[in-house]
DRENVOMI-150237 format. One line per 3 residues: number of its first residue (from 0); their letters; for each residue x, y, z of N, C-alpha, C, O, CB. Coordinates in Angstrom, 2 decimals, decimal comma. Atoms other than C-alpha are relative to their C-alpha. Last residue first. Glycine has a CB too. Layout:
NUM	a	X/Y/Z/X/Y/Z/X/Y/Z/X/Y/Z/X/Y/Z ~ ...
***
This chain:
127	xxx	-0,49/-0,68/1,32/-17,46/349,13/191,41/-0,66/1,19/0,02/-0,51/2,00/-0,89/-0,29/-0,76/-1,37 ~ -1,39/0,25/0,55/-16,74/348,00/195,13/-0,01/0,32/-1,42/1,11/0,51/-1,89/0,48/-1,47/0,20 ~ -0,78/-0,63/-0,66/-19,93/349,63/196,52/1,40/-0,08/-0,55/2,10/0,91/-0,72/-0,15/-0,38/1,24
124	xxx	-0,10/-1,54/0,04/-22,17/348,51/194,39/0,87/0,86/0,54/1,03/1,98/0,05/-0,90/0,47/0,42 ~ -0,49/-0,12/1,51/-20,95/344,76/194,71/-0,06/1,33/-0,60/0,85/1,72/-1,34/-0,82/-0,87/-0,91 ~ -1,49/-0,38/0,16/-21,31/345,49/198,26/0,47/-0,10/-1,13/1,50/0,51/-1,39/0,86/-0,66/0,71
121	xxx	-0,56/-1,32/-0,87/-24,91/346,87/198,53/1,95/0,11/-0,18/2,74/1,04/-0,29/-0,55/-0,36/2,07 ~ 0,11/-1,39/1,29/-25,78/344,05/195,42/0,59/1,41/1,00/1,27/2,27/0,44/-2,25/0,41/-0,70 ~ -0,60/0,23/1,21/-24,64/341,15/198,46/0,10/1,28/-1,10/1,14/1,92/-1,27/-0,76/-1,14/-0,54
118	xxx	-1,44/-0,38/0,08/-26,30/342,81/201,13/1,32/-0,10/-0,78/2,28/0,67/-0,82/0,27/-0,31/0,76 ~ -0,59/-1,15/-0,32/-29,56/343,08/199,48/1,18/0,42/0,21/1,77/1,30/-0,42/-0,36/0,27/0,71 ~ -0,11/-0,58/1,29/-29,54/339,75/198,16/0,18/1,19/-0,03/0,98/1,65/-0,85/-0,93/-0,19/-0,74
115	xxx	-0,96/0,12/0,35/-29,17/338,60/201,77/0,68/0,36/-1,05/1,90/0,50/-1,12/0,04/-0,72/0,13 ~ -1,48/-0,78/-0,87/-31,65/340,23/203,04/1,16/0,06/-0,31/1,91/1,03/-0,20/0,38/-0,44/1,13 ~ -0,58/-1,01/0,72/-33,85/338,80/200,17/0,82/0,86/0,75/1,56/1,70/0,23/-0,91/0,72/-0,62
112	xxx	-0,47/-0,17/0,88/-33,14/335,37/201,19/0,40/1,61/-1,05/1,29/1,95/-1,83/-0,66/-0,85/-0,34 ~ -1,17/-0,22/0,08/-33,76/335,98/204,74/1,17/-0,03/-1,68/2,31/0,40/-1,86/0,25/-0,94/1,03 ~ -0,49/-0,88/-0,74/-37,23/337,24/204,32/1,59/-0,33/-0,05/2,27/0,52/-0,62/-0,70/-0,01/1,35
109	xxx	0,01/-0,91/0,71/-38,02/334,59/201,88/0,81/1,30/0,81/1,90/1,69/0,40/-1,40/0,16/-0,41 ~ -0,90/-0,11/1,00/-36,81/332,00/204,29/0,02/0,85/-1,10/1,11/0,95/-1,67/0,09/-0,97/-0,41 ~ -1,25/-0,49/-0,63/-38,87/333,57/207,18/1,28/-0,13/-1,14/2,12/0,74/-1,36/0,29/-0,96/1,45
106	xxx	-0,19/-1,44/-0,50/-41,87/333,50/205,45/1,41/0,87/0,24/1,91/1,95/-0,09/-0,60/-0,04/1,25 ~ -0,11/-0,54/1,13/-41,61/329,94/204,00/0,13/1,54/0,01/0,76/2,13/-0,86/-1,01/-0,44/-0,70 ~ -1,32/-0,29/0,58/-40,81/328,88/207,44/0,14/0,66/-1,62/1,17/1,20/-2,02/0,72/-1,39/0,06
103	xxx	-0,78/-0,81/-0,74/-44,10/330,72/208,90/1,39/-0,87/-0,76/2,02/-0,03/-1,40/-0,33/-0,02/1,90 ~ 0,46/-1,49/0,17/-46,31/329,07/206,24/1,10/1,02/0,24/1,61/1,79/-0,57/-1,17/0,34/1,01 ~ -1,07/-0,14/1,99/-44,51/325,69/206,04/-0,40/1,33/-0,02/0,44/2,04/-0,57/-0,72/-1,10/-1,97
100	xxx	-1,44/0,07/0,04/-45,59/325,67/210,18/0,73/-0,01/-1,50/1,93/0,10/-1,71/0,38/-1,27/0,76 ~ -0,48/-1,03/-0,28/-49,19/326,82/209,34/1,96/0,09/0,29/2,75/0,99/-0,01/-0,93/0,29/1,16 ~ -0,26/-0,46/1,01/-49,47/323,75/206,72/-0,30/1,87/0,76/-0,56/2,81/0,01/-0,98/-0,80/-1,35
97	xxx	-0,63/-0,35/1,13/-48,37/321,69/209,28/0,28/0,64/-1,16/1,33/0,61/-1,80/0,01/-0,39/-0,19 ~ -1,29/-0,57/-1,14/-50,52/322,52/212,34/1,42/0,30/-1,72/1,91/1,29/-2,26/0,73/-2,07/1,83 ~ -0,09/-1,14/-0,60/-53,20/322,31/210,13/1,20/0,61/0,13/1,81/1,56/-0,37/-0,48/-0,09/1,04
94	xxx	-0,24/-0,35/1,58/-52,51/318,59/208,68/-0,27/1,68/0,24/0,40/2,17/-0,66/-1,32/-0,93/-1,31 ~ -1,20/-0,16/0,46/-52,22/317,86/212,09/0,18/0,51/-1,00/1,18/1,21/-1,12/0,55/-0,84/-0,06 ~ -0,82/-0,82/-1,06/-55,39/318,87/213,39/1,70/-0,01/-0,53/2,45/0,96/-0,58/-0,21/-0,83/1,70
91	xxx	0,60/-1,31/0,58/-57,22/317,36/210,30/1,47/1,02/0,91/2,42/1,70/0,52/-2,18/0,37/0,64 ~ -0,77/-0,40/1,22/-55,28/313,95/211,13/0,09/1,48/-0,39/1,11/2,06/-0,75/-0,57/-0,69/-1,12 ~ -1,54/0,09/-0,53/-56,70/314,13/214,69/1,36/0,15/-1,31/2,46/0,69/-1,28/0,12/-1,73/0,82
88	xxx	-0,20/-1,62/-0,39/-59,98/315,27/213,51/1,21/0,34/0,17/1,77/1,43/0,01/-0,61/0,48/1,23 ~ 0,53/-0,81/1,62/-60,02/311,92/210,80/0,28/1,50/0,55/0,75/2,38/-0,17/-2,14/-0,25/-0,61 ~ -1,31/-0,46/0,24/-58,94/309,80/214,15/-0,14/0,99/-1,14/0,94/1,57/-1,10/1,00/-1,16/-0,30
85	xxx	-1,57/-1,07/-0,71/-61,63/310,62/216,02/1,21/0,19/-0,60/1,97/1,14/-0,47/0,70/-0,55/1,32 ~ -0,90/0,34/-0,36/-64,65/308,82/213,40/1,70/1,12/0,73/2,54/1,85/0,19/-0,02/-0,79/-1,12 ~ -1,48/-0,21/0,68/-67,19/310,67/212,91/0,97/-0,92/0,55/0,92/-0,95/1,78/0,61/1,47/0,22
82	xxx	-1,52/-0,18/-0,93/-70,69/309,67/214,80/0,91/-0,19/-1,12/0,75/-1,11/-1,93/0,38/-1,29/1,41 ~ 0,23/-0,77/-0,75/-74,66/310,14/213,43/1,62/0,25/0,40/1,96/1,41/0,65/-1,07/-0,46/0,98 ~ 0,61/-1,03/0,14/-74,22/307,88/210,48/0,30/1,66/0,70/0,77/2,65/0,13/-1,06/-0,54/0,32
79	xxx	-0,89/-0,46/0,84/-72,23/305,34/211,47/-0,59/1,34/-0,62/0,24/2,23/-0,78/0,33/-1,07/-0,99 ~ -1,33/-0,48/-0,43/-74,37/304,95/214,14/1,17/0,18/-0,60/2,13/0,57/0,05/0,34/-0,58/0,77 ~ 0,14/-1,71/-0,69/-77,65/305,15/212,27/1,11/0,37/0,47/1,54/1,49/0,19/-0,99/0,29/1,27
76	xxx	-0,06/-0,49/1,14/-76,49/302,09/209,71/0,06/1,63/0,76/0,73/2,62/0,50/-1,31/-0,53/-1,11 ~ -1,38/0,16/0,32/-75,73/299,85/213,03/0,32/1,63/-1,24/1,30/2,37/-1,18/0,18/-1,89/-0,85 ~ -0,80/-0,56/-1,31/-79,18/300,67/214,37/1,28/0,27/-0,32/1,74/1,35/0,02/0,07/-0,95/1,20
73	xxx	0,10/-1,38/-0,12/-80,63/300,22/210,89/0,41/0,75/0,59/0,66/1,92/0,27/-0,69/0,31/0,12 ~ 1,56/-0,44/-0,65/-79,37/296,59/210,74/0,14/1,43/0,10/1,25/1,94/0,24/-0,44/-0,67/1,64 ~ 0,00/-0,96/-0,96/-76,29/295,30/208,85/-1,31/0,65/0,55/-2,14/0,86/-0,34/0,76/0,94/-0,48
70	xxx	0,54/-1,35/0,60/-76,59/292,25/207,21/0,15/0,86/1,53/0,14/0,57/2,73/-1,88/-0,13/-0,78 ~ 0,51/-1,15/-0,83/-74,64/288,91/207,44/-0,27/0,92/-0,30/0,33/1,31/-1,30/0,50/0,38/0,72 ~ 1,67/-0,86/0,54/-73,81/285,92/206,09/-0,33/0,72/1,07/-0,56/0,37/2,22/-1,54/-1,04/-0,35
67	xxx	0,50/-0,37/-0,74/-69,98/284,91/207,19/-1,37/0,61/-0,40/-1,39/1,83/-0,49/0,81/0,58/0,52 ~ 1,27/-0,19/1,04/-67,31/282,89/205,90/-1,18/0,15/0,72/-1,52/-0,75/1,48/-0,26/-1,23/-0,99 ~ -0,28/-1,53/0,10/-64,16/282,30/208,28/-1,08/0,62/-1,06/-0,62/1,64/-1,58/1,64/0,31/-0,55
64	xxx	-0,91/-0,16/-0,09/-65,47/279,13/209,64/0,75/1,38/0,07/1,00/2,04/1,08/0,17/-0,65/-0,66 ~ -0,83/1,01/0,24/-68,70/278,90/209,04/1,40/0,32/-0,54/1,65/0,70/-1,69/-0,64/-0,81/-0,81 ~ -1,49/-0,02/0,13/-70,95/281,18/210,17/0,45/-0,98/-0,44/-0,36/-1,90/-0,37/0,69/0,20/1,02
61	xxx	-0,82/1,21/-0,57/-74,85/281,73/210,23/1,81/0,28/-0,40/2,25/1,23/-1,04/-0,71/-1,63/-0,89 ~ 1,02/1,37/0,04/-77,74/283,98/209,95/0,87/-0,69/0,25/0,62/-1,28/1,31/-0,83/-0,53/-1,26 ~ -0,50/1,05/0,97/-75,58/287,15/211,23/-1,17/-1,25/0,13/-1,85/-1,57/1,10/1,70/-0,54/0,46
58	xxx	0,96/0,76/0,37/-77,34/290,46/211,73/0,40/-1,31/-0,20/-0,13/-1,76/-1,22/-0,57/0,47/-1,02 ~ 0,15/0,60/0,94/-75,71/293,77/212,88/-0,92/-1,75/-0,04/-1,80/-1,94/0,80/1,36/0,09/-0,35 ~ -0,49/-0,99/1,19/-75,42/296,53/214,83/-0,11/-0,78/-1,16/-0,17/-0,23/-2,26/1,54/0,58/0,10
55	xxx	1,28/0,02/1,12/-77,57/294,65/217,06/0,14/1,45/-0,90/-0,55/2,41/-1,25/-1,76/-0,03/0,93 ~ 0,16/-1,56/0,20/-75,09/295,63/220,15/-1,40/0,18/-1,04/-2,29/1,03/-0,99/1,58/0,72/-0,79 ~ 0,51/-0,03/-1,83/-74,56/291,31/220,97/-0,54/1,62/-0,50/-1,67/1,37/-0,94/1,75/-0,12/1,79
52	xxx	0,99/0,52/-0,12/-74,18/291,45/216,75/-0,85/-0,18/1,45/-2,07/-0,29/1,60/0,32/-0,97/-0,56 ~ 0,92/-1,13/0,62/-71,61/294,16/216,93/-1,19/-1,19/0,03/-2,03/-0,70/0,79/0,52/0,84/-1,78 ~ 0,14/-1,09/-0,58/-69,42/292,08/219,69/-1,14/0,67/-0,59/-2,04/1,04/0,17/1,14/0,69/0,00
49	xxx	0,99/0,65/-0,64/-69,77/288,72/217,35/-0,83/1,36/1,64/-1,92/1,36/2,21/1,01/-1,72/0,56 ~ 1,27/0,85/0,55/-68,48/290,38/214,58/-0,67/-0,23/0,78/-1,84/0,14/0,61/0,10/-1,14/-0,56 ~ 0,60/-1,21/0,58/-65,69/291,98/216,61/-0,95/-0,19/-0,61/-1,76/0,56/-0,06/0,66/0,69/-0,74
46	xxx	0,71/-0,70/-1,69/-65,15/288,92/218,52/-0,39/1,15/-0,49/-1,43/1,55/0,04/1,15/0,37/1,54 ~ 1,05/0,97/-0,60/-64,39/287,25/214,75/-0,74/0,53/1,79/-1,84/0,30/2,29/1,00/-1,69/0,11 ~ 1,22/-0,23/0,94/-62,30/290,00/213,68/-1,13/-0,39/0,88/-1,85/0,23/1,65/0,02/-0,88/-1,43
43	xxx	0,49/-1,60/-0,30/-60,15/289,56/216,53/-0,96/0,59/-0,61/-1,77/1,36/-0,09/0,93/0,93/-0,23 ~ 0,53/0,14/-1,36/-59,87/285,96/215,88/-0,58/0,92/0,52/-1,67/0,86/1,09/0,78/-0,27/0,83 ~ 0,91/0,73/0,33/-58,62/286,58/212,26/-1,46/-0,17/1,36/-2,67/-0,01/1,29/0,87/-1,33/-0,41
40	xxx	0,27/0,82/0,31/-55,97/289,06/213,38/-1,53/-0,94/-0,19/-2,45/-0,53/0,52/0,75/-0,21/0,52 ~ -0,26/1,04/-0,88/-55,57/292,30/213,55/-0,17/-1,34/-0,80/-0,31/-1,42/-2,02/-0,93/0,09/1,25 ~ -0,02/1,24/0,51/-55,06/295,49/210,97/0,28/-0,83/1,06/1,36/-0,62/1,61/0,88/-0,17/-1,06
37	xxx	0,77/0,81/-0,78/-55,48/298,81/212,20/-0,42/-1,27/-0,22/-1,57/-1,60/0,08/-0,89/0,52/0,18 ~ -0,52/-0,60/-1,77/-52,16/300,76/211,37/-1,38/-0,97/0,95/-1,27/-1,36/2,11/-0,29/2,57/0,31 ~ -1,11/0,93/0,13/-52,91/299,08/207,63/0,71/0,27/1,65/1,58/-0,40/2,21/1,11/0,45/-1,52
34	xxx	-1,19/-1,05/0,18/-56,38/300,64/207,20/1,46/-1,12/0,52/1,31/-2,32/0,77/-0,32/1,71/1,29 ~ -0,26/-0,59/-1,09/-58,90/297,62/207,17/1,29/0,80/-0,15/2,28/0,25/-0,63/0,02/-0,94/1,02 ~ 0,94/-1,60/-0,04/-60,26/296,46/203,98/0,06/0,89/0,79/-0,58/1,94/0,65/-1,28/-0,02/0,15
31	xxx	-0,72/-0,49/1,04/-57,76/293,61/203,85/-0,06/1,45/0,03/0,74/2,38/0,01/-0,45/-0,52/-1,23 ~ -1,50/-0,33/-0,49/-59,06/292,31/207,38/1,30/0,83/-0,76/2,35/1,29/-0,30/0,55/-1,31/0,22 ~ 0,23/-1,81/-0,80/-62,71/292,53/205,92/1,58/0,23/0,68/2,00/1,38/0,80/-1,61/0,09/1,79
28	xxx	0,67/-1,14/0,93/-61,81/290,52/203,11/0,21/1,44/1,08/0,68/2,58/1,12/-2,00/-0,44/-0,42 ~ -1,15/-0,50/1,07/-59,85/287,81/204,88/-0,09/1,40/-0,24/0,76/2,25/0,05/-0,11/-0,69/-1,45 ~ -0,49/-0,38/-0,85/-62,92/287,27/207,38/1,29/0,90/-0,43/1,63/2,01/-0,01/0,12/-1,04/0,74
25	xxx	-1,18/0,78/-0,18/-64,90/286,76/204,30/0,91/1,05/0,84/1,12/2,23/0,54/0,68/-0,53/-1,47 ~ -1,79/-0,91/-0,21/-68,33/288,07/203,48/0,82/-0,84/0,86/0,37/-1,67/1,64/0,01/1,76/0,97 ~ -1,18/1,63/-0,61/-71,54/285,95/202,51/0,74/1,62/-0,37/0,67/2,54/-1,18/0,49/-2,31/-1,27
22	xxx	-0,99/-0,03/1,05/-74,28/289,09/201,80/0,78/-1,26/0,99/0,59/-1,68/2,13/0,88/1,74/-0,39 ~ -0,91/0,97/-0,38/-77,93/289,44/203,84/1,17/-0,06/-0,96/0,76/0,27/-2,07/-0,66/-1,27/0,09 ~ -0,23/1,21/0,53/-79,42/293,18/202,32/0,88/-1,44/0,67/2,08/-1,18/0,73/0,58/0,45/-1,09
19	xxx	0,78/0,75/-1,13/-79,70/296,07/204,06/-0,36/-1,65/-0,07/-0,84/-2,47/0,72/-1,36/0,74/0,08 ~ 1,19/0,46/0,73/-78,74/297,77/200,79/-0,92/-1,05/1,00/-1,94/-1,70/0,74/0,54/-0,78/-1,45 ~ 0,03/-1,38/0,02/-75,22/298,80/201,69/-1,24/0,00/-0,27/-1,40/1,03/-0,93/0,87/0,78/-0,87
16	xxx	1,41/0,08/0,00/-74,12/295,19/202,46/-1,02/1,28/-0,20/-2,02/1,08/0,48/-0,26/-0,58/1,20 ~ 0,53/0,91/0,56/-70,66/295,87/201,71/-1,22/-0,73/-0,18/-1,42/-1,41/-1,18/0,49/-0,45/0,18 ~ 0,24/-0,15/1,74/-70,46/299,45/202,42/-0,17/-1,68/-1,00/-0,62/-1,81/-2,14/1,74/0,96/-0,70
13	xxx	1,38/-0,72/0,54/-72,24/298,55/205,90/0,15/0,44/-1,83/-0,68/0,51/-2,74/-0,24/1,69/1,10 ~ 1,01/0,94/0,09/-69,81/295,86/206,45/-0,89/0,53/-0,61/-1,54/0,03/-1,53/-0,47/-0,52/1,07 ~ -0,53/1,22/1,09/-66,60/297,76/205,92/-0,91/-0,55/0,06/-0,76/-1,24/-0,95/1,17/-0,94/0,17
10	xxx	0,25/-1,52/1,33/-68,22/300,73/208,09/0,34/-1,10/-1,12/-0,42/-1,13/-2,09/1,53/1,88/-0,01 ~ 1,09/-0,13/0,09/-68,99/298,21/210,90/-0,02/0,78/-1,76/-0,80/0,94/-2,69/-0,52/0,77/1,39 ~ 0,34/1,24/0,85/-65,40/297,02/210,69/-1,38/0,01/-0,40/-1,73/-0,77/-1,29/0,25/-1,31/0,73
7	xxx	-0,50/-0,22/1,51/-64,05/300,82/210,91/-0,69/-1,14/-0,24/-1,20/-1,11/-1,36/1,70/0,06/-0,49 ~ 0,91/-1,06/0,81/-66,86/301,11/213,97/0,92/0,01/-1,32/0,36/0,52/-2,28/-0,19/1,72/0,83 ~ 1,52/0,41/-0,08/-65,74/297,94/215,86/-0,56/1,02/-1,20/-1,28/0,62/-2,11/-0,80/0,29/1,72
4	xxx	0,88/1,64/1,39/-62,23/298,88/214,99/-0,81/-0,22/0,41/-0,18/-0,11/1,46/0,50/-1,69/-0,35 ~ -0,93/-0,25/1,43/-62,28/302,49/216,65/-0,56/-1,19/-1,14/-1,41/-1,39/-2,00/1,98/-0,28/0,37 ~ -1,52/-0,04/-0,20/-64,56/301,21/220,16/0,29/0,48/-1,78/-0,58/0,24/-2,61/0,80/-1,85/0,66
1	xx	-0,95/0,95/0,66/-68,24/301,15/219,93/0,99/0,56/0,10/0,91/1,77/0,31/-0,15/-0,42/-1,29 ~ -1,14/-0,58/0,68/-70,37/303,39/222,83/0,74/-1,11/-0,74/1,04/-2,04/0,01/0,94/0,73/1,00
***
């Protein structure tokens, strides 16, 4: 099983090497490329790199420093593949919830607007 960031940094690797191909990538890069709620540090990267390569999600020939040749392997390519990411259902779910809750207040505020228009014209009719 990979963890959240393991699998967003896998996904940042695989569109950068997308072609199975070795590529130099930068620790920087992939930290940029990362949603802004899942942004760590340099170090963190770096165990994450070295995590997917123990898994043989991926491929590195060598390192240096923060500069990194590496390809993604088929294994890596299948599990992005085969598995969604959780938070995407968790958004979905909300984005639901919300556009039944504008539903029901848009309902209700029509409803009370023309109630009100009613009683209004009932007494203006009434007084002329």
């Amino acid at each position: 099983m990979i963890d959240t960031k393991s699998k967003l940094v896998l996904k940042i690797l695989a569109n950068e090497c997308s072609d199975g191909n070795y590529k130099i990538v930068e620790v920087s890069d992939i930290i940029m490329s990362l949603p802004r709620h899942f942004r760590m540090d340099s170090e963190a990267v770096k165990h994450i790199l070295t995590h997917l390569e123990r898994q043989d999600f991926i491929s590195i020939k060598y390192d240096d420093d923060d500069v990194y040749c590496l390809a993604v392997l088929p294994f890596g390519f299948e599990v992005l593949e085969n598995d969604k990411p959780k938070y995407i259902k968790k958004e979905k779910s909300k984005e639901k919830k919300l556009n039944i809750s504008t539903i029901i207040l848009s309902f209700f505020s029509a409803l009370f607007g023309t109630t009100l228009g009613i009683i209004i014209c009932y007494f203006l009719l009434k007084i002329f």
